[in-house]
N, CA and C of each residue as an Amber inpcrd file, in Angstrom:
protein
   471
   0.8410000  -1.1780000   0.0000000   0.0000000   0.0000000   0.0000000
   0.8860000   1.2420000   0.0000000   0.9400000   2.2650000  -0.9580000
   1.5420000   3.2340000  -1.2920000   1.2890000   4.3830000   0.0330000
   1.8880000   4.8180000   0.3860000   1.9350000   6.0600000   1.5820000
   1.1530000   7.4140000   0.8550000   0.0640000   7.5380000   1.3650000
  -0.7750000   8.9780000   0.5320000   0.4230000   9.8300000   1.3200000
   0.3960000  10.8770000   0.1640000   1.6510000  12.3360000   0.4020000
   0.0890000  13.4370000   0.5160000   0.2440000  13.6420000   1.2640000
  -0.7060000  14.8930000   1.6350000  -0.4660000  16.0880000   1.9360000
   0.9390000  15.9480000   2.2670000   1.5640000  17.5790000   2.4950000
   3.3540000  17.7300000   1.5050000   3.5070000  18.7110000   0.9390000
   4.6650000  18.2080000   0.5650000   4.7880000  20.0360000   0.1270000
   5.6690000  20.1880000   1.1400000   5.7840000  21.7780000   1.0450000
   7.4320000  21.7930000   1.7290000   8.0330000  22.7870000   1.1170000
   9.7180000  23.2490000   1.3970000   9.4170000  24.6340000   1.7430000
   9.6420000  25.6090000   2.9240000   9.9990000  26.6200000   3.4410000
  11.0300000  27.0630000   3.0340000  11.3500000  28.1770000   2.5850000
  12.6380000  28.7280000   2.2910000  13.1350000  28.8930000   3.9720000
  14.5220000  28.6200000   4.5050000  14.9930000  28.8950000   6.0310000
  14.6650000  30.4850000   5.8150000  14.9920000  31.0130000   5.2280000
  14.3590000  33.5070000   5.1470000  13.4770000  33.4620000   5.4220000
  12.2380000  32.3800000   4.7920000  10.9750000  32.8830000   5.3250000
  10.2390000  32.3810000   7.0370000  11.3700000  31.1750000   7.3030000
  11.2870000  30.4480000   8.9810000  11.4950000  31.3190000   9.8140000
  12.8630000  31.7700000   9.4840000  13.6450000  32.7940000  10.2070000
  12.7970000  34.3090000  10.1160000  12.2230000  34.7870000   9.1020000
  11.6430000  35.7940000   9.2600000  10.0300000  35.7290000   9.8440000
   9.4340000  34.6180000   9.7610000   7.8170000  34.6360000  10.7530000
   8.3540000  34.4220000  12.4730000   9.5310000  33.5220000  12.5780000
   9.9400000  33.2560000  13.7630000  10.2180000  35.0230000  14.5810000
  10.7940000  35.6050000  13.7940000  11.0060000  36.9320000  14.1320000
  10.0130000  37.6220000  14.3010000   8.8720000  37.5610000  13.1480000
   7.9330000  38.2290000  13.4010000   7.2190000  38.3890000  15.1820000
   6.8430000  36.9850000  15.0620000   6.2890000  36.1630000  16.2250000
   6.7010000  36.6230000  17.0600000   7.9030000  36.4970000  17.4440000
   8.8240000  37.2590000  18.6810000   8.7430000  38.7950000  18.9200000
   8.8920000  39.1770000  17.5570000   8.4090000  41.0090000  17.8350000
   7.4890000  40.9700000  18.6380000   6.0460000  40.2340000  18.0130000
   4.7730000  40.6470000  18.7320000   4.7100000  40.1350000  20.4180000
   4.9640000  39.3240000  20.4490000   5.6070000  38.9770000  21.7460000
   5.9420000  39.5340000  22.3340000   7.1950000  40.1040000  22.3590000
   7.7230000  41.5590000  23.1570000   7.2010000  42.4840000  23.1880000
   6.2580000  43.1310000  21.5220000   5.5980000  43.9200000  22.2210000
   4.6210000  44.2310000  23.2330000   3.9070000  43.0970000  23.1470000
   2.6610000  42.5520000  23.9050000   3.0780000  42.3930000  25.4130000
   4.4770000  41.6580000  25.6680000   4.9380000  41.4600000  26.7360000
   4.1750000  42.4990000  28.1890000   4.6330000  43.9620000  28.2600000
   4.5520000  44.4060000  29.7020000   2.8780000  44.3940000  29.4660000
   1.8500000  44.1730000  28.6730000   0.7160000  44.1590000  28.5740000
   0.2890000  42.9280000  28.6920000   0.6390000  41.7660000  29.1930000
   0.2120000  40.3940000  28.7880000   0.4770000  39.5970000  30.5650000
  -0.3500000  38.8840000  31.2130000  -0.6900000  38.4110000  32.6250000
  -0.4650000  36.6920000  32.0960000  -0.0980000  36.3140000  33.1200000
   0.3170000  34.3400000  33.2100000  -0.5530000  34.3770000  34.4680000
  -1.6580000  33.5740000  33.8140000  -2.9430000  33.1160000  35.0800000
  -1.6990000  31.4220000  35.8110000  -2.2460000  31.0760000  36.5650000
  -1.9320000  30.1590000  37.3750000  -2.8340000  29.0270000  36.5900000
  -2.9990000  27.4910000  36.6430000  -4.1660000  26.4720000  36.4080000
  -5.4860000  26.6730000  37.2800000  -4.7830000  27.4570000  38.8320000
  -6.0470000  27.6440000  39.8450000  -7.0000000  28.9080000  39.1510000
  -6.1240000  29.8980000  39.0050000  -6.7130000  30.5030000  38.4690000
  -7.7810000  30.3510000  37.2850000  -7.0770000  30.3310000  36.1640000
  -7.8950000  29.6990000  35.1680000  -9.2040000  29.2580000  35.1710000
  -9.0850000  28.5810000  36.5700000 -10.1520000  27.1170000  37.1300000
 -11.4360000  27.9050000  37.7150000 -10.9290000  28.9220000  38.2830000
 -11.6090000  29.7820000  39.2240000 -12.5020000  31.1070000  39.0150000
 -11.5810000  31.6540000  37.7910000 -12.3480000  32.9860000  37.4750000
 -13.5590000  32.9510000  36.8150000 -14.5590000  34.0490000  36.6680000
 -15.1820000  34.3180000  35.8130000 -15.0010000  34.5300000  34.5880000
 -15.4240000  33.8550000  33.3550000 -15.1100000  33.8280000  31.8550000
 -16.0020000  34.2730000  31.0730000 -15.5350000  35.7150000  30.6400000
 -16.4690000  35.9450000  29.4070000 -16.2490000  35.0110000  28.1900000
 -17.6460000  34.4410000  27.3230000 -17.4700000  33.8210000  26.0880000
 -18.5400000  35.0310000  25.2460000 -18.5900000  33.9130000  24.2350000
 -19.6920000  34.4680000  22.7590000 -20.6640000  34.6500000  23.3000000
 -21.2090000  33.9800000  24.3270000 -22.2660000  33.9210000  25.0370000
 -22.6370000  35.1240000  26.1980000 -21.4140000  35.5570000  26.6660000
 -21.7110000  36.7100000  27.9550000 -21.4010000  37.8730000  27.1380000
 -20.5640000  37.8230000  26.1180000 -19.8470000  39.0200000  25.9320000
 -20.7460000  40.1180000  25.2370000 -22.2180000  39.8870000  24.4350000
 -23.0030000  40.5530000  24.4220000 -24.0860000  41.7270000  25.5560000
 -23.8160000  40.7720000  26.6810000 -24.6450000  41.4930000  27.8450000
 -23.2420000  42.1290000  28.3250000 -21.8150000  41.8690000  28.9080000
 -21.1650000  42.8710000  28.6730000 -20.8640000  44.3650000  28.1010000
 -21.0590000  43.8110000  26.6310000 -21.1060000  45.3510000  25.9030000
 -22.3580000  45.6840000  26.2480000 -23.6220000  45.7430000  26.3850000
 -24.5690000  46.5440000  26.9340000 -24.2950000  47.0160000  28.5100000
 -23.8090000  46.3620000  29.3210000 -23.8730000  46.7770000  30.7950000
 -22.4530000  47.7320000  30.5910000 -21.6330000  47.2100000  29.6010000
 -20.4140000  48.7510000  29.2600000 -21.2280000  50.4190000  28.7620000
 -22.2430000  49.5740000  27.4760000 -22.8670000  51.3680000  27.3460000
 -23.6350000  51.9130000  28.8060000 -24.2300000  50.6280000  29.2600000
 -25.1810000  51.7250000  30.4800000 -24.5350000  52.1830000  31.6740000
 -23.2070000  51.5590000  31.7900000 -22.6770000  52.3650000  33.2640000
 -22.0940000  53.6430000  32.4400000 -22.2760000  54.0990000  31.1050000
 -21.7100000  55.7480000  30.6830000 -23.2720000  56.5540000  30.4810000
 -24.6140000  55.6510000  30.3140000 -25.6950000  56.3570000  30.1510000
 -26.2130000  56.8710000  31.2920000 -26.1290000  55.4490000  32.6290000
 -27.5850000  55.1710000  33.3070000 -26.2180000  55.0970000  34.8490000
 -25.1120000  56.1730000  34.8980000 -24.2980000  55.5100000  35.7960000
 -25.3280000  56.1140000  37.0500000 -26.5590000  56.3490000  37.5440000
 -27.2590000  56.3700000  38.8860000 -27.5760000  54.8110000  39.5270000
 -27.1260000  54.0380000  38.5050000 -27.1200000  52.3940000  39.3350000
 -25.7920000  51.3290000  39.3190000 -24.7850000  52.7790000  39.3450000
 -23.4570000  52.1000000  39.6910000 -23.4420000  51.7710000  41.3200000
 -23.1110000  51.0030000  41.7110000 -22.8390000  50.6600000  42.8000000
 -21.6700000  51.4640000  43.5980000 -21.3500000  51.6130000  44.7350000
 -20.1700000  52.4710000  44.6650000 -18.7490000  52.0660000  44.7600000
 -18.4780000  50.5960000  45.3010000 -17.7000000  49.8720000  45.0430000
 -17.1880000  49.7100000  43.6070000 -17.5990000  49.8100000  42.7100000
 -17.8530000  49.5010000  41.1690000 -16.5510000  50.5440000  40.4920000
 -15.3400000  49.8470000  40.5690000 -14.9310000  51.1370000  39.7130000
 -14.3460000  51.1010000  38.2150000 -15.4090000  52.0720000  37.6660000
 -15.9470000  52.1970000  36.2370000 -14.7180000  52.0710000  35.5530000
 -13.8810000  52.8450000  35.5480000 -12.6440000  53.2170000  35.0480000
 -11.9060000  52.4990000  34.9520000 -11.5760000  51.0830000  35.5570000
 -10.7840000  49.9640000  35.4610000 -11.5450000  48.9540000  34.4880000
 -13.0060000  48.8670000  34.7170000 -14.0470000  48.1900000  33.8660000
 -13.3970000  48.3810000  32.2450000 -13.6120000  49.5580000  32.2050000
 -13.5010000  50.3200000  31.0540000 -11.7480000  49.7760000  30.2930000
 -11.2230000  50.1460000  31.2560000  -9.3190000  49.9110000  30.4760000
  -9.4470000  48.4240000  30.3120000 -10.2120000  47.8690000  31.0150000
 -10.3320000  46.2040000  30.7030000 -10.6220000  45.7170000  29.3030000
 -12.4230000  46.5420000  29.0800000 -13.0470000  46.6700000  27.7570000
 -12.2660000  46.6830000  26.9270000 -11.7620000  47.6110000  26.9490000
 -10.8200000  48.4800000  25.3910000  -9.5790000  47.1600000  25.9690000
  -9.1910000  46.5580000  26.2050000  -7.7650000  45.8350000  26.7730000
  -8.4980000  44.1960000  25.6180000  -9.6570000  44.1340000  26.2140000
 -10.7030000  42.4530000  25.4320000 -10.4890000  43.1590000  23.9990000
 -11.1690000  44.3870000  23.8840000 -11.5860000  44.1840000  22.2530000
 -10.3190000  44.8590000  21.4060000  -9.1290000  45.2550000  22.1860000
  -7.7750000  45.8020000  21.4090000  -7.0940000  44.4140000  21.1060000
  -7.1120000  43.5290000  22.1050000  -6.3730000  41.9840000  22.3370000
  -7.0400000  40.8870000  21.3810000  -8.5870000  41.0160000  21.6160000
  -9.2310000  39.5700000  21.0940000  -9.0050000  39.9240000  19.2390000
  -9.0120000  40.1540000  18.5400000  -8.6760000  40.4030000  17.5070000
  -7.4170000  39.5000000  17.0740000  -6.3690000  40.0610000  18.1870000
  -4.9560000  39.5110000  17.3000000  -4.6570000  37.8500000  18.1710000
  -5.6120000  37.7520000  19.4350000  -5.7980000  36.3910000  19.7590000
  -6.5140000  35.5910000  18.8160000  -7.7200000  36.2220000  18.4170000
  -8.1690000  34.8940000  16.8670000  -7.2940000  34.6360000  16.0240000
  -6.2430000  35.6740000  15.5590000  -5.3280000  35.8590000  14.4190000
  -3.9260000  34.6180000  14.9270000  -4.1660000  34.8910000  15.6320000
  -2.6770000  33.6780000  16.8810000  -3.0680000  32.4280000  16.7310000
  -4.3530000  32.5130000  17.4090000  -5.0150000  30.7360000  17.2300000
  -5.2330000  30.4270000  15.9280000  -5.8680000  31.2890000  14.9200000
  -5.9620000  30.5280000  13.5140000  -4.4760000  30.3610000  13.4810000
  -3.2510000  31.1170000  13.2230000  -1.8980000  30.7280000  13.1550000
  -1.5930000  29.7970000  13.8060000  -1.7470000  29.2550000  15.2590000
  -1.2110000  28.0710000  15.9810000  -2.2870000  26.6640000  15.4130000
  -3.1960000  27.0950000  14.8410000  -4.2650000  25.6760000  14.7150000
  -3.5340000  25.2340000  13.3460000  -3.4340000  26.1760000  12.5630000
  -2.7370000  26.2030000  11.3620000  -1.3030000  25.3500000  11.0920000
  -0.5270000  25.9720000  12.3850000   1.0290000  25.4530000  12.5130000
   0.6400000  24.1830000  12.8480000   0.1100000  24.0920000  13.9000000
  -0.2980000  22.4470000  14.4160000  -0.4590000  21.2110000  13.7600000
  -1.3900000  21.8880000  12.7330000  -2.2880000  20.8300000  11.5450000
  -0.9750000  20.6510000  10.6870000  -0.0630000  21.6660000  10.2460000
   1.3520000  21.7820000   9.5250000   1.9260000  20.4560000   9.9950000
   2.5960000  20.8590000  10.8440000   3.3270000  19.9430000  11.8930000
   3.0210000  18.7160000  11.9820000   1.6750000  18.4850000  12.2170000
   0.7310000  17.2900000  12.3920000   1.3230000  15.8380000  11.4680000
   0.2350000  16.6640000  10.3360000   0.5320000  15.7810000   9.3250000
   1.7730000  15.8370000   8.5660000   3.1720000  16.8880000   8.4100000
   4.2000000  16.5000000   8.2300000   4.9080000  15.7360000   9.3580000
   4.9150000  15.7910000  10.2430000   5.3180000  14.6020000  11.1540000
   4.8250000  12.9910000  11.0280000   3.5630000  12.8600000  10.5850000
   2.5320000  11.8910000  10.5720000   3.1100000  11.1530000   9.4470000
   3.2540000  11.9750000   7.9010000   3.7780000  10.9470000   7.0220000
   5.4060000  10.8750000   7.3560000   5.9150000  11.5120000   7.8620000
   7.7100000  11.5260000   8.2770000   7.5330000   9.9480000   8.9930000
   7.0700000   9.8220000  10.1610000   6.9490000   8.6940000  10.5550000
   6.4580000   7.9600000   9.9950000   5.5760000   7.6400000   9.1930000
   4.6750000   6.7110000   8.5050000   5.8890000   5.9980000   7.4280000
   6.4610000   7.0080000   7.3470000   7.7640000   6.6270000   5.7310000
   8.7450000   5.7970000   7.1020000   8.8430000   6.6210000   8.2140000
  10.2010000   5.9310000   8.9590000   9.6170000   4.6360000   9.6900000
   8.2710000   4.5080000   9.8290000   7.8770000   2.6100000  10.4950000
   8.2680000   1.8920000   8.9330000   8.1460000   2.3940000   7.7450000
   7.8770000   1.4140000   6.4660000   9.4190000   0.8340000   6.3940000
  10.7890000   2.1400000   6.4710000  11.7640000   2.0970000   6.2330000
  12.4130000   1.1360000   7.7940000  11.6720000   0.8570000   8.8750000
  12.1620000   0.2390000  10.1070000  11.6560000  -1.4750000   9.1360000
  10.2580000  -1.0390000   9.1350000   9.9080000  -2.8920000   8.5620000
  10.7490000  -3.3390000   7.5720000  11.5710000  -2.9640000   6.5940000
  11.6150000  -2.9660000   5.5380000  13.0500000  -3.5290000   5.8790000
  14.1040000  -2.7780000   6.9310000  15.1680000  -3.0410000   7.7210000
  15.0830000  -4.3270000   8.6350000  14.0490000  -4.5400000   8.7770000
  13.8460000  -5.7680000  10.2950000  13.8360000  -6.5780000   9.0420000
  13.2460000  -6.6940000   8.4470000  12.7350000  -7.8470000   7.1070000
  14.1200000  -8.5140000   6.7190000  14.8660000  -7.0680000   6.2780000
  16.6360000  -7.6320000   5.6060000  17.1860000  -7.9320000   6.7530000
  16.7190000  -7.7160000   7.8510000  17.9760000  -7.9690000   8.6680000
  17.6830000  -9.8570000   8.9300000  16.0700000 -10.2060000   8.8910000
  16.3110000 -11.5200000   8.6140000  16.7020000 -12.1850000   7.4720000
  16.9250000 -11.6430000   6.7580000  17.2950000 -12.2380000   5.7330000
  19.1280000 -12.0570000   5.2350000  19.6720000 -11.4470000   6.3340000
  21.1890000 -11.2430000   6.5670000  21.7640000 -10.3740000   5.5030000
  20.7040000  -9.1840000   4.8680000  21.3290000  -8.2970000   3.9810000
  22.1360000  -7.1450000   4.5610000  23.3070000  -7.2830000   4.2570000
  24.3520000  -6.5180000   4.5290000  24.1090000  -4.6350000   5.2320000
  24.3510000  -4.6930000   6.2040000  23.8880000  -3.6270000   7.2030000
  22.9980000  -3.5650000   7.5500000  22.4460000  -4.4730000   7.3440000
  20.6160000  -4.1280000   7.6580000  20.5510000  -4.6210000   9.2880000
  21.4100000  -5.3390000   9.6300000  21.1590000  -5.9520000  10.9840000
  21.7390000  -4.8210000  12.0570000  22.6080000  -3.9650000  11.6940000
  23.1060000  -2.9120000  12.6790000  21.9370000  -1.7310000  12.8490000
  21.6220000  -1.5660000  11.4990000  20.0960000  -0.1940000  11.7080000
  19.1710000  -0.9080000  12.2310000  18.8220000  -2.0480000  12.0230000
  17.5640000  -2.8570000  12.7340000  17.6800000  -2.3240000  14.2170000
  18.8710000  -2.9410000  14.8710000  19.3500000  -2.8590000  15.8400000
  19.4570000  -1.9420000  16.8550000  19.6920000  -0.7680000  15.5680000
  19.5920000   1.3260000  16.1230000  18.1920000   1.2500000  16.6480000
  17.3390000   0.7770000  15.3030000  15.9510000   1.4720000  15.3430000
  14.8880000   0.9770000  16.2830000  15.4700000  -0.5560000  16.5580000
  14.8810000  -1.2090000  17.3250000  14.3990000  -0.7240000  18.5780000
  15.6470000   0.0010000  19.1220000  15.5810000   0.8390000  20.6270000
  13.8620000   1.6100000  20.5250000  13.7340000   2.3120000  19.7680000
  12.3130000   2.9230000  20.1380000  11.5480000   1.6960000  20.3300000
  10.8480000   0.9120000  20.4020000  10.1950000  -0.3370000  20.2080000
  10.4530000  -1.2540000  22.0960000  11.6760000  -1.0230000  22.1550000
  12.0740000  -2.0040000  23.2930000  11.1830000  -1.4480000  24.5700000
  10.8990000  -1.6250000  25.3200000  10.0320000  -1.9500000  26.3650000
  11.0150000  -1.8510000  27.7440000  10.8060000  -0.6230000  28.6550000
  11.7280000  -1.1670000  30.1150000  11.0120000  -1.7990000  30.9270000
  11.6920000  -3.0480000  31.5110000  10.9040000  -3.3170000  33.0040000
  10.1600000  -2.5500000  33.4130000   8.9840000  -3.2780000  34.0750000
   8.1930000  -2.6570000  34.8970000   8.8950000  -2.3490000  36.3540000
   9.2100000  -3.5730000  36.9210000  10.2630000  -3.3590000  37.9720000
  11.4310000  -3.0820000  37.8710000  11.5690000  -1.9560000  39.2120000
  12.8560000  -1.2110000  39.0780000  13.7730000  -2.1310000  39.8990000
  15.1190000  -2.3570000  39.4580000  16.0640000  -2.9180000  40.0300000
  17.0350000  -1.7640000  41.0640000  17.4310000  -2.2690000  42.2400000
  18.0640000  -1.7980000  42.7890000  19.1300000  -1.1900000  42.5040000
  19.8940000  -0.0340000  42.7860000  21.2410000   0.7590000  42.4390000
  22.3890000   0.1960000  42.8770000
């Protein structure tokens, strides 16, 4: 059975080296603007989705229309740098994830047939190596290691 080729693309290294750069610019710039939640965190906060973020933007216009039912704890002004912080950010976060879903799927399936060619080229080696064709028993031998299995039990030091 012939190996389907489904991806078969060459990067110039200028153009690796220059998105890698890109990437990194935005990065840094983003940097003193950009927070590392914890897993607890994450776990814990309140999450706007597609779903809240509509009653959001309305409860954003009415604390500038109707602010006689601000609470006084409530402070507007941080609300607000937040707002403009979601809808300046979420933009170039869709633009990131289509790019990382993108790279992924890249990666994916060039890895997928890379290996698929390197189990054919391992069988193909184990095969000659029974059959005592000349080097084939030393690469068997290399390749074999991924395959080998450690004890379950650990032996003493």
């Amino acid at each position: 059975m012939a190996i389907e080729n489904r991806i078969s693309i060459e990067i110039p290294e200028a153009d690796l080296a220059a998105a890698l750069e890109h990437v990194n610019a935005a990065r840094t710039i983003l940097a003193p603007f950009l927070i590392a939640l914890t897993p607890e965190d994450r776990r814990t906060i309140l999450k706007m989705s597609d779903g809240t973020r509509p009653f959001v933007e309305k409860v954003m216009d009415y604390v500038v229309s109707e602010p006689q039912f601000l609470p006084p704890f409530l402070p507007v002004e941080e609300m607000q740098k937040d707002w403009k912080a979601v809808n300046g950010l979420d933009p170039i976060l869709k633009a990131a994830n289509l790019l990382c879903d993108n790279l992924s799927d890249t990666v994916m399936l060039a890895g997928s047939e890379t290996l698929e060619g390197g189990l054919g080229y391992y069988n193909t080696t184990k095969y000659a190596a029974r059959l005592n064709a000349p080097n084939a028993k030393g690469i068997y031998e290399d390749l074999k290691k991924r395959f080998t299995r450690k004890s379950s039990s650990s032996s003493p030091e």
